[in-house]
C-alpha positions as CSV (number, residue, x, y, z in Angstrom):
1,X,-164.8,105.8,35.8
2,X,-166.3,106.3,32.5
3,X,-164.2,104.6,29.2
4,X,-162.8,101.6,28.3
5,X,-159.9,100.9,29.8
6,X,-156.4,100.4,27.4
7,X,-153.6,98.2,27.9
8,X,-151.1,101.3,26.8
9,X,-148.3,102.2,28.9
10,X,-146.8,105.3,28.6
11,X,-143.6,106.3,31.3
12,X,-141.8,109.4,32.3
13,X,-138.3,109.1,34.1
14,X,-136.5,112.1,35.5
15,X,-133.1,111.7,34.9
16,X,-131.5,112.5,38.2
17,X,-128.9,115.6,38.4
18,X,-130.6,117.1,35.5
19,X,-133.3,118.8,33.8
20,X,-134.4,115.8,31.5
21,X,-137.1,113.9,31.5
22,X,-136.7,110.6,29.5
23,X,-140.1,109.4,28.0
24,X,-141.2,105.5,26.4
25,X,-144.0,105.4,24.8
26,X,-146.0,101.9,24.7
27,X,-145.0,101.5,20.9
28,X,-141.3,101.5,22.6
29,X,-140.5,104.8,21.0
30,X,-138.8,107.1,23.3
31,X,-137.4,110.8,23.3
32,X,-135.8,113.0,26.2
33,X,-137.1,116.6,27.2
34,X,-136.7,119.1,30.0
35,X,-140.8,120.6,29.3
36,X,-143.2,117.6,30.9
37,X,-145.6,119.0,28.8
38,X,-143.8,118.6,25.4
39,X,-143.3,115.0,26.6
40,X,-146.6,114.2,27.2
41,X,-148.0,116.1,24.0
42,X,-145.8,113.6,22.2
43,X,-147.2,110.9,23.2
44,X,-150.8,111.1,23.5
45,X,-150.2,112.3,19.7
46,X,-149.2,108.7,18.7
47,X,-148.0,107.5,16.5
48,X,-147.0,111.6,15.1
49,X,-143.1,111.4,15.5
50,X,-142.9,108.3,16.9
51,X,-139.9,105.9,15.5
52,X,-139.8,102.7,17.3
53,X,-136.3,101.5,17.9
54,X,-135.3,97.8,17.0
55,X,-134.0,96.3,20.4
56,X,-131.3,94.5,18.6
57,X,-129.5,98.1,17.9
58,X,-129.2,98.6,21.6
59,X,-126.8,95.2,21.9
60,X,-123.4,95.6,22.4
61,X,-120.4,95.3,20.2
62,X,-120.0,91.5,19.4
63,X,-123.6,90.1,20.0
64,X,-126.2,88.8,18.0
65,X,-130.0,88.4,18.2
66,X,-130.8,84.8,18.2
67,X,-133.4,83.4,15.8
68,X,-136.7,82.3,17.9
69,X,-137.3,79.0,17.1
């Protein structure tokens, strides 16, 4: 195996009973698409497009991110 080895993790999840593939990218980034190939495309062009999401927008109604200390 030639190259140095990277710690980036990039996954693909096939949504099941559809066409859509849903894609993360190892900045956290992540976007839907039915082509595997547009989905890949889009990642290995990081960070082109890519919009890492804050994980405190995915909390529910009524919760708060707690300082670290």
């Amino acid at each position: 195996m030639k190259g140095t080895p990277t710690a980036e993790v990039y996954r693909i999840d096939w949504l099941p009973g559809t066409d859509v593939l849903h894609g993360v990218c190892h900045c956290g980034a992540e976007r839907t698409a039915e082509d595997p190939v547009e989905l890949w495309q889009w990642m290995l062009a990081h960070p082109t497009g890519h919009h890492p999401v804050d994980p405190s927008e995915h909390l529910p109604n009524g919760h708060r991110k707690e300082p670290r200390s």
